[in-house]
C-alpha positions in Angstrom: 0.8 -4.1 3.1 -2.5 -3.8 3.5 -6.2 -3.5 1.6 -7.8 -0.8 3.3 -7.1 2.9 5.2 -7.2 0.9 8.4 -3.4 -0.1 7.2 -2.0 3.0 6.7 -1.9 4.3 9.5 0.3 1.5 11.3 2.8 1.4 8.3 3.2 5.5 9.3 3.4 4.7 13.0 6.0 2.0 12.4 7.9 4.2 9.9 7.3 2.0 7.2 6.3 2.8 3.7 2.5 1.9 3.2 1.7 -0.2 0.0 -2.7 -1.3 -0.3 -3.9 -3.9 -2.8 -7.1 -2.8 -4.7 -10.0 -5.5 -4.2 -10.7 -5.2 -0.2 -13.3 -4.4 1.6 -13.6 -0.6 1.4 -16.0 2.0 -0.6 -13.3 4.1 -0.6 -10.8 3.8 -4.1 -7.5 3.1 -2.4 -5.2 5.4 -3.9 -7.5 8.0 -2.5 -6.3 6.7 0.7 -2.6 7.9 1.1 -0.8 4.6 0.2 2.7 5.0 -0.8 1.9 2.9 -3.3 -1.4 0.4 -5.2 -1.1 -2.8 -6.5 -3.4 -4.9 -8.3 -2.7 -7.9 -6.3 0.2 -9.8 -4.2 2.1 -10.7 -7.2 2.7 -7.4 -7.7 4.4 -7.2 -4.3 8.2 -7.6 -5.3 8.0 -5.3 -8.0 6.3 -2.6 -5.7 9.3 -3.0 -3.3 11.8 -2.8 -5.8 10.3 0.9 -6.8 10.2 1.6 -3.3 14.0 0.7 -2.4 15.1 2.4 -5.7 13.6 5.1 -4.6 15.0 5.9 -1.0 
């Protein structure tokens, strides 16, 4: 879990699924930057995991 592209990348490395929260400190929009999945904020976390387990 991370806010920018910077956390992507070690999510991927660690074979983890990457999920950003919007409102960080990058110029880019983050679902431009390859996220499995955006939330609006942390209490959106266990809701965003849920998806993600349902999912696999």
């Amino acid at each position: 879990v991370g806010d920018s592209g910077a956390d992507v990348a070690p999510a991927r490395a660690a074979g983890m699924p990457a999920i950003l929260l919007r409102g960080g400190y990058t110029q880019i929009a983050v679902e431009a930057l390859g996220a499995d999945l955006v939330c609006d904020g942390l209490l959106d976390l266990p809701s965003a995991m849920r998806r993600l387990q349902d999912a696999a």
